[in-house]
C-alpha positions in Angstrom: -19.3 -22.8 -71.1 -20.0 -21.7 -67.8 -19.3 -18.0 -66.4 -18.4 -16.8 -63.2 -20.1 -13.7 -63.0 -19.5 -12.2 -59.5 -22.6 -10.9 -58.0 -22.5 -8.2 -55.5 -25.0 -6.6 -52.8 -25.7 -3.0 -52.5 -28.0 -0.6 -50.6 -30.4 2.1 -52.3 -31.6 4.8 -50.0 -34.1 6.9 -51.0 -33.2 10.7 -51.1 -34.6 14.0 -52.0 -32.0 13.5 -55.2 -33.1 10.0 -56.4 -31.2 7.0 -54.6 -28.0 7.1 -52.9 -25.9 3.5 -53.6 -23.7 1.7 -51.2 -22.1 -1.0 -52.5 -20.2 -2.3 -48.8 -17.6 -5.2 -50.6 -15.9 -2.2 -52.4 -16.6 0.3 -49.6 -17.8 2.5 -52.8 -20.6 4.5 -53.0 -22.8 6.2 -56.2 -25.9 7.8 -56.5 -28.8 7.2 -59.3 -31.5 9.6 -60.2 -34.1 6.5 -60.5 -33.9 2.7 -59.5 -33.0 1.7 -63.2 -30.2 4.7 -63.1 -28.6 3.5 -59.5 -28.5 -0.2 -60.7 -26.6 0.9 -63.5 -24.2 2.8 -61.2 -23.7 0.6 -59.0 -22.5 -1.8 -61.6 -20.8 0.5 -63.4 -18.9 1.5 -60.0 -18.1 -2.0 -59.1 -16.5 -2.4 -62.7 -14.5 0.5 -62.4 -13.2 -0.7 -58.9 -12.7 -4.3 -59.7 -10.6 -3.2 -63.5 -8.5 -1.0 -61.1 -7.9 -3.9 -58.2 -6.9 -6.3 -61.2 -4.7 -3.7 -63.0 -2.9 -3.4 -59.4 -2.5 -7.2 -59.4 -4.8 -7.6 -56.2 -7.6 -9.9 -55.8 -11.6 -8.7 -56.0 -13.3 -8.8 -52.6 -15.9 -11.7 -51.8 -19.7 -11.0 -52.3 -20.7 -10.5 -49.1 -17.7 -10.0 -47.2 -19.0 -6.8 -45.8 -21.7 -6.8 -43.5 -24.9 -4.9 -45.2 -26.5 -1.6 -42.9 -29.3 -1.0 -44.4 -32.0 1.6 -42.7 -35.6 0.8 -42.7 -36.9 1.7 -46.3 -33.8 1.0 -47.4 -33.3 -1.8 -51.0 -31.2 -4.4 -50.6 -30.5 -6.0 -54.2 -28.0 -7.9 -55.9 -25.5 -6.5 -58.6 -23.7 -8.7 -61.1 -20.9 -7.8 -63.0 -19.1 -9.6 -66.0 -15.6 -8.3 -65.4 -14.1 -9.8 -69.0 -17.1 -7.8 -70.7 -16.6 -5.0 -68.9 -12.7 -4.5 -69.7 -13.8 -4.8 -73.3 -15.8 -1.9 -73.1 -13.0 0.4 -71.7 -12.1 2.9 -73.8 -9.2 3.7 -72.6 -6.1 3.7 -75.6 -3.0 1.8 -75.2 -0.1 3.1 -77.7 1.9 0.2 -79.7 4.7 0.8 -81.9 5.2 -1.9 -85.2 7.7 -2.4 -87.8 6.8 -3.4 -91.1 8.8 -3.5 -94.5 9.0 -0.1 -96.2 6.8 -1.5 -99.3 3.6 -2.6 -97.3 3.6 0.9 -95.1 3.7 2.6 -99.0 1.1 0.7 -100.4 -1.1 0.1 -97.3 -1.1 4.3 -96.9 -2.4 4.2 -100.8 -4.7 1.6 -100.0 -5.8 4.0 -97.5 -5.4 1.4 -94.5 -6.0 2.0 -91.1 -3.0 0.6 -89.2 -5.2 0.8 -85.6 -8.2 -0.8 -87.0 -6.3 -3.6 -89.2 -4.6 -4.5 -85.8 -7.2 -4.3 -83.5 -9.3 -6.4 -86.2 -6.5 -8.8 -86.2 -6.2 -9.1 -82.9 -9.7 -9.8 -82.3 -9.8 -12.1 -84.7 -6.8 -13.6 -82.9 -7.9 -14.3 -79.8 -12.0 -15.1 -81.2 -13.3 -12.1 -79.5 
């Protein structure tokens, strides 16, 4: 199965701190102490931006819907991001309240059980994730 991975440009500028990132489709910006460092932030920025634009029910800008200023010495490279994979790794916790008969909450807290993992297990299992 094929994946649309977006894939987005950015700018490293070398600075007296490492590399300062401009990353003009999200009018975002990011810094890295070394190359490997600002590629990461840069994705990791984009991510960010494009979970929060899909949370709010609005659509992710175009690759190259910006125009790219870029000063001489300046890197021009390409960024991709998997969004799916990237909401999987949020960490952020989402509270869900269940009901389940009296008996199974009694022997599942014997069993020693944890309700959180069993349904996040389930879940995954679910949905083949």
């Amino acid at each position: 199965m094929e994946k649309n991975i977006p894939v987005y440009p950015v700018v490293l500028s070398k600075d007296e701190k490492g590399y300062f990132v401009a990353i003009p489709d999200f009018e975002v910006y990011t810094e890295g102490k070394n190359l490997g460092d600002a590629i990461f932030m840069a994705r990791d920025a984009i991510g960010i931006n494009a979970l929060q634009l899909e949370d709010e029910g609005k659509e992710l800008p175009e690759p190259f819907s910006k125009e790219i200023e870029k000063a001489e010495g300046d890197i021009v490279t390409l960024v991709d991001v998997d969004i799916t994979e990237y909401r999987r790794k949020e960490n952020r916790m989402v509270r869900k309240n269940c009901t389940i008969p009296y008996y199974l909450n009694e022997e599942a807290e014997k069993a020693g059980i944890n309700f959180s993992r069993l349904l996040q297990d389930a879940i995954k299992e679910k949905l083949c994730c």
